[in-house]
C-alpha positions as semicolon CSV with decimal commas, in nm:
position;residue;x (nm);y (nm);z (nm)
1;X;2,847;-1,872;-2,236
2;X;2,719;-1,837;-1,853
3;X;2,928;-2,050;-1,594
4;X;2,852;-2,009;-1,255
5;X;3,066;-2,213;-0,967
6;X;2,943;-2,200;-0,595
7;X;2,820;-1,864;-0,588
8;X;2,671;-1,730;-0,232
9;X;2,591;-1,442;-0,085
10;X;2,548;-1,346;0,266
11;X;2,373;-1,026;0,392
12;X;2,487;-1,063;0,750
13;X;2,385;-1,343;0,871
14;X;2,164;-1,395;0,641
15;X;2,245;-1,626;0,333
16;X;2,075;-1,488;0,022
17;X;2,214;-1,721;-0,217
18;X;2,386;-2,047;-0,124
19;X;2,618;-2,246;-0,354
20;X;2,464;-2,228;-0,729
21;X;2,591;-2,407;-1,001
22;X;2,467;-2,321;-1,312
23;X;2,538;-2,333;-1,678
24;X;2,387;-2,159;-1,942
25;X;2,492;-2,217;-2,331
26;X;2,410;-2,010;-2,659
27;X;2,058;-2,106;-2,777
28;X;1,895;-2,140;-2,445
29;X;1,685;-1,921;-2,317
30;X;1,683;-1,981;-1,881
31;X;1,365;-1,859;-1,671
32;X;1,506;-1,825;-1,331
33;X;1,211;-1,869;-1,093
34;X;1,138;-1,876;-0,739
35;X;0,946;-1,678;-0,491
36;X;0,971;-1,333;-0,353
37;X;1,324;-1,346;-0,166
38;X;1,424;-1,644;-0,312
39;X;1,805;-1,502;-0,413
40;X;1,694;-1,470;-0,815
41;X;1,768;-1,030;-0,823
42;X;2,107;-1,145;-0,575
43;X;2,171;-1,406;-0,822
44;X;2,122;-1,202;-1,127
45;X;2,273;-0,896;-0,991
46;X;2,607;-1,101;-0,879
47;X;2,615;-1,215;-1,287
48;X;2,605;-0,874;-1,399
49;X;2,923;-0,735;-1,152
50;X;2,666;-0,509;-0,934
51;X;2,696;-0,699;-0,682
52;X;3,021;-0,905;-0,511
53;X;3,009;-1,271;-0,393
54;X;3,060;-1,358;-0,049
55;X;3,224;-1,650;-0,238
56;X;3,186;-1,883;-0,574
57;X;3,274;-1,698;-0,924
58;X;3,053;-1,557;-1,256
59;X;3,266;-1,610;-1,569
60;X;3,082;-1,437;-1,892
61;X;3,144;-1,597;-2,254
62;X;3,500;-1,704;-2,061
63;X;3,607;-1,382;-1,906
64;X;3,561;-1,348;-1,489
65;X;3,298;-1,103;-1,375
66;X;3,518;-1,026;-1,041
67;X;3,858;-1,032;-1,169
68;X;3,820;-0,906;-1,576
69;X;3,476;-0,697;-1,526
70;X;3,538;-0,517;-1,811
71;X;3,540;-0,781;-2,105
72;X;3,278;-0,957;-1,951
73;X;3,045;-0,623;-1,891
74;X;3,083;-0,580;-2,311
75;X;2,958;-0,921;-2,395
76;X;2,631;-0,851;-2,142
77;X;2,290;-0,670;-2,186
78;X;2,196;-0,663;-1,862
79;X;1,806;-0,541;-1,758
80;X;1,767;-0,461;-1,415
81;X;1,481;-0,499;-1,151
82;X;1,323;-0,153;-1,209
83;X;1,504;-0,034;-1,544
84;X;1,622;0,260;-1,388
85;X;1,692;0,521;-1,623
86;X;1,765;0,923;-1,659
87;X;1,397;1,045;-1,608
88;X;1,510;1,387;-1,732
89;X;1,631;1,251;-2,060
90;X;1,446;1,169;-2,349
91;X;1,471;0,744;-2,486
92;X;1,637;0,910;-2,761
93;X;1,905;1,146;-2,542
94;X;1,971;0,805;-2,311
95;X;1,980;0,553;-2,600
96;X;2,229;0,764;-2,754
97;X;2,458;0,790;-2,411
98;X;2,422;0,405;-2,357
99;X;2,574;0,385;-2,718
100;X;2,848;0,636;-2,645
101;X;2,922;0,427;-2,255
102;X;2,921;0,090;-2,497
103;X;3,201;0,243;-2,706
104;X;2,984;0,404;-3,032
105;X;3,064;0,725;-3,176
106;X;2,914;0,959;-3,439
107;X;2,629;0,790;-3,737
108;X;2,753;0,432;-3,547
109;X;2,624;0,544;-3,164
110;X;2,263;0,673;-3,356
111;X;2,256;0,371;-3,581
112;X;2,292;0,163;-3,298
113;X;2,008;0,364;-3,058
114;X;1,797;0,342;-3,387
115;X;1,772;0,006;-3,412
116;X;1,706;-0,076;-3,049
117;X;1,416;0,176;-3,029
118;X;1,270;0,003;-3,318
119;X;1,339;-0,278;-3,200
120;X;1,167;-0,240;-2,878
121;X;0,892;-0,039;-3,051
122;X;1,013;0,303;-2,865
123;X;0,944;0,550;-3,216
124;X;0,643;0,705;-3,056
125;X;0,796;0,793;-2,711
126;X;1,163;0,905;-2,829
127;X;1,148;1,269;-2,726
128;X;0,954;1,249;-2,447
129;X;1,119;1,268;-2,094
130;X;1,138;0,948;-1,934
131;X;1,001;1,027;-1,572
132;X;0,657;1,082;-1,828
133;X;0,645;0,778;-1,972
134;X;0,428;0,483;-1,849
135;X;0,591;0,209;-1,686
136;X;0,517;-0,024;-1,974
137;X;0,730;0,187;-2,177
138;X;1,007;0,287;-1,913
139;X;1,071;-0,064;-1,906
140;X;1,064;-0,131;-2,329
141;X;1,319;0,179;-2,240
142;X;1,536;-0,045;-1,993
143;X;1,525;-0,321;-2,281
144;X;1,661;-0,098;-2,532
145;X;1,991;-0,020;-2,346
146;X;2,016;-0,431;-2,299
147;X;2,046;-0,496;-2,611
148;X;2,174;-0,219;-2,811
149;X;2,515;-0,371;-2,865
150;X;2,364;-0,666;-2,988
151;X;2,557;-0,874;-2,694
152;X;2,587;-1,227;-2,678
153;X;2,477;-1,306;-2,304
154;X;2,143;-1,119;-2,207
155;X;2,028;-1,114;-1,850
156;X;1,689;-0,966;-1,792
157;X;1,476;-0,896;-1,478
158;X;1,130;-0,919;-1,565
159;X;1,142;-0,788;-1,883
160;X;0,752;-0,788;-1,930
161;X;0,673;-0,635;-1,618
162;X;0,430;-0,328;-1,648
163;X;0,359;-0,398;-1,992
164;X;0,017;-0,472;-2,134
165;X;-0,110;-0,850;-2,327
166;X;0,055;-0,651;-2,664
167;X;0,311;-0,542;-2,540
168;X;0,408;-0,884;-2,392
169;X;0,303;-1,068;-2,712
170;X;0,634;-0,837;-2,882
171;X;0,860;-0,833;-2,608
172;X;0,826;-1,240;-2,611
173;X;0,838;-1,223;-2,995
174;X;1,191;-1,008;-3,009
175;X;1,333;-1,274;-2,721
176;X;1,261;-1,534;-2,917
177;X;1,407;-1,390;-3,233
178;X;1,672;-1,294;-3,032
179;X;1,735;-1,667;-2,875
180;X;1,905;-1,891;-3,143
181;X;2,249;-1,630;-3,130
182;X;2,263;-1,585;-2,749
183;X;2,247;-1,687;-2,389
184;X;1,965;-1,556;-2,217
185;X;1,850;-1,598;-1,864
186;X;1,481;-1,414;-1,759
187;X;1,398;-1,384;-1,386
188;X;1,045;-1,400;-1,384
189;X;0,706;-1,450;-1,192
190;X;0,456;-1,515;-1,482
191;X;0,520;-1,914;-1,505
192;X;0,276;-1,852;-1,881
193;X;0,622;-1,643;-1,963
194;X;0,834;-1,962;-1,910
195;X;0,580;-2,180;-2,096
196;X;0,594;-1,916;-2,416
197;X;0,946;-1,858;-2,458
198;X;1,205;-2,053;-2,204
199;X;1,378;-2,364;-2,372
200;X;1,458;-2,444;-1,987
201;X;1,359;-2,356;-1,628
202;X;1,550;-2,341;-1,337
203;X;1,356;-2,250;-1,001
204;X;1,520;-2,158;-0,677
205;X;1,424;-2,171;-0,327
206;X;1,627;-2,008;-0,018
207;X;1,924;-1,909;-0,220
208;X;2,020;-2,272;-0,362
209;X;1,823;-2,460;-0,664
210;X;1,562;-2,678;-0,613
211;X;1,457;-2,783;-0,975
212;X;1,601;-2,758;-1,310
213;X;1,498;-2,869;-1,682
214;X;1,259;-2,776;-1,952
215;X;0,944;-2,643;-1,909
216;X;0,804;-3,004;-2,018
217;X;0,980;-3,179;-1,776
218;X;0,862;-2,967;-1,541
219;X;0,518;-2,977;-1,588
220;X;0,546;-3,398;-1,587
221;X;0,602;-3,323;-1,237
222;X;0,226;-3,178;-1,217
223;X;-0,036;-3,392;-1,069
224;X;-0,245;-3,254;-1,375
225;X;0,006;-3,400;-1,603
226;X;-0,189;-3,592;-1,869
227;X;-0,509;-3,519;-1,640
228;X;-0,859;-3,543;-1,851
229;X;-1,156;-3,303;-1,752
230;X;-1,490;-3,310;-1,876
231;X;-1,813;-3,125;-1,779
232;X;-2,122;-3,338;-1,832
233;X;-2,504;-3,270;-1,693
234;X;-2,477;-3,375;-1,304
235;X;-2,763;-3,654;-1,371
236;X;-2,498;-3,852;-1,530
237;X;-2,221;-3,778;-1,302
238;X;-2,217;-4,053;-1,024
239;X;-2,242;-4,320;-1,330
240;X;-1,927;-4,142;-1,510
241;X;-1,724;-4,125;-1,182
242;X;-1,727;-4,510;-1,161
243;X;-1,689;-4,574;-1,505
244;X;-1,370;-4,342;-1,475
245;X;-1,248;-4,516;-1,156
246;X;-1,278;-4,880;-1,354
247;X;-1,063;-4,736;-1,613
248;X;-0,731;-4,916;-1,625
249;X;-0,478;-4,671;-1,619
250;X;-0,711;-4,421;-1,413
251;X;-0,583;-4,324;-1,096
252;X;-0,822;-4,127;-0,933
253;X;-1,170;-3,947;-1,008
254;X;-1,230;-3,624;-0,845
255;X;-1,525;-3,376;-0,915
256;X;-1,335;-3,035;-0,977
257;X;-1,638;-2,816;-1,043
258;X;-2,042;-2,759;-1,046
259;X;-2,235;-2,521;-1,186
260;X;-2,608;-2,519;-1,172
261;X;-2,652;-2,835;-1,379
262;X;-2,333;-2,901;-1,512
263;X;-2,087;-3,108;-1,338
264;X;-1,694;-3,104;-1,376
265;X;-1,500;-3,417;-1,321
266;X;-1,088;-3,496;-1,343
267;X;-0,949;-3,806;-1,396
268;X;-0,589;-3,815;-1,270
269;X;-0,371;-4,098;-1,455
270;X;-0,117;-4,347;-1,322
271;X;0,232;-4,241;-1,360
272;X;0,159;-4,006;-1,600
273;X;-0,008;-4,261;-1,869
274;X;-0,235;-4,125;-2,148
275;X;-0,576;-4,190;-2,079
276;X;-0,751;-3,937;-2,285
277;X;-0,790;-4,158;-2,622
278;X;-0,911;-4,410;-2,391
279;X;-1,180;-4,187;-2,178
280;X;-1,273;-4,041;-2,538
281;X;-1,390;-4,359;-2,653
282;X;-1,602;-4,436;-2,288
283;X;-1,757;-4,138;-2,352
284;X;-1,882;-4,248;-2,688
285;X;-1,958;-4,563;-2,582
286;X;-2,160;-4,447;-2,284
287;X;-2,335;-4,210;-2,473
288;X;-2,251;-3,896;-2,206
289;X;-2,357;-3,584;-2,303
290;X;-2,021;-3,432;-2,262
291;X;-2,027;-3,062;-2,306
292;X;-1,656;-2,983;-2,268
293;X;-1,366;-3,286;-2,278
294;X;-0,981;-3,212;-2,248
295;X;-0,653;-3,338;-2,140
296;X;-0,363;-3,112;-1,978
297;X;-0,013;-3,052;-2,008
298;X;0,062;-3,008;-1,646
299;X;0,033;-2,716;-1,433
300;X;0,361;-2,505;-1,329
301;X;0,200;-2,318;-1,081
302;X;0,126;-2,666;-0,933
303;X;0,502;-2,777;-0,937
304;X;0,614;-2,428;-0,841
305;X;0,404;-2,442;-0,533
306;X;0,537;-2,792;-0,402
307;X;0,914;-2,718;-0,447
308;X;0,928;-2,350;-0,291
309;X;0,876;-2,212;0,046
310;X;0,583;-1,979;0,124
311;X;0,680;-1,636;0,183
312;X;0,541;-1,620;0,501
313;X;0,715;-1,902;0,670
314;X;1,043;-1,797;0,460
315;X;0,975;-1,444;0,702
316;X;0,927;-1,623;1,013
317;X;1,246;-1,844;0,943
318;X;1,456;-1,529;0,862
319;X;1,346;-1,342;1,162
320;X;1,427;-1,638;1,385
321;X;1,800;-1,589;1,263
């Protein structure tokens, strides 16, 4: 439903994005990642028809962003960076002209405004101005207009951002609801967001991507993938780190943590092998009092930090150019 072909983008001489290739089919729901100037608001902007390529091509559920703008611009719910908006109008008053702009008239352009605002939980704001809303709601306000025509591709810049842990929770909910019927892509900087809702990730680094798969697949990347922690009293921690180390299986022993007494330990696995039944049953065999004992999935933030370029050296390298 989302084909993109060699897309780039140069800002002088500055490339922003650099020959993408990307695919995105109903049913999948896309976290675009990467750091700040990475290309992902270029990227997303270029899908939409804000912005022009410097070269490649968008194509929308078949139609060409560049050369048929139009037909591709109805099948899209598109939510910027910022959800700008009419501060003088009321959600209501701007729902309604986003319904009119998508081609509703009369009970059908209300119906339509209706259900988004419910939809995005809007019923207690709708005749207020929108420069006096909070930003949490100014953006539920910017989600509204996305998907009020109920289209088929959705492509959302931070959708959660500004809104509090409840307001995520139902904006994460409605995507999700949403997912099964559509083609979504989320730019986004909370890597729990990708974990919650994205059925893939993609993450890109200096205009080009650098990693691309499902957020499980990602997180086998993790050092901490299939990692086993446990916090036991620090008399019996020398005697647990070289049990751990003896472990077959056990890669390396590190202690992570200490806190007055209690001491935390990680066992890092070979190749990404199980070990937690294994260090379960050493623990009951040893007789450790273990006060805490868990494996992990993997951290993103881990994987994300590996693949990308800090911002600061991605500064020095642009100013260099």
């Amino acid at each position: 439903m989302i084909v993109i072909e060699k897309l780039t983008r140069n800002f002088g001489p500055i490339a922003a994005v650099t020959g993408i290739d990307l695919s995105v089919a109903k049913g999948e729901v896309l976290g675009f990642l990467g750091p700040n100037g990475a290309g992902k608001s270029t990227t997303m902007k270029m899908i939409a028809g804000y912005l022009t390529p410097t070269s490649g091509r968008v194509s929308i559920c078949g139609h060409d962003v560049e050369t048929d703008t139009i037909a591709a611009q109805v099948s899209l719910g598109y939510l910027p960076e910022g959800a700008p908006a009419y501060g003088d109008m009321t959600p209501r008053h701007f729902l309604n002209f986003i319904a009119q702009v998508r081609g509703f008239s009369g009970k059908e352009a209300k119906r339509h405004a209706a259900e988004a605002a419910a939809r995005t939980e809007l019923e207690p704001v709708l005749d207020q101005p929108i420069e006096t809303l909070s930003k949490g709601f100014k953006r539920r306000v910017g989600l509204a207009q996305a998907i009020l025509h109920d289209p088929p591709v959705l492509v959302m810049d931070e959708p959660t951002d500004g809104l509090d842990p409840n307001q995520k929770h139902s904006v994460r909910r409605l995507i999700r609801s949403m997912a099964p019927e559509k083609a979504i892509i989320i730019s986004t900087h909370l890597l729990e967001e990708v974990e919650a809702i994205c059925t893939r990730a993609v993450i890109i680094d200096k205009g080009r991507i650098v990693a691309d798969g499902t957020p499980a697949s990602l997180l086998a990347r993790s050092r901490h993938h299939n990692a086993v922690t446990l916090s036991l009293p620090a008399r019996q921690a020398d005697a647990a780190t070289a049990s751990l180390r003896r472990q077959p299986g056990v890669a390396a022993v590190e202690e992570t943590a200490r806190n007055g007494d209690l001491v935390t330990l990680t066992a890092y696995p070979k190749a990404n092998e199980l070990i937690i039944e294994r260090i379960s049953q050493l623990v009951t065999f040893e007789h450790w009092d273990v006060r805490e004992l868990y494996a992990e999935a993997g951290r993103l933030d881990e994987v994300f930090r590996a693949i990308t370029t800090p911002d600061a050296q991605r500064a020095r390298e642009r100013a260099a150019a």
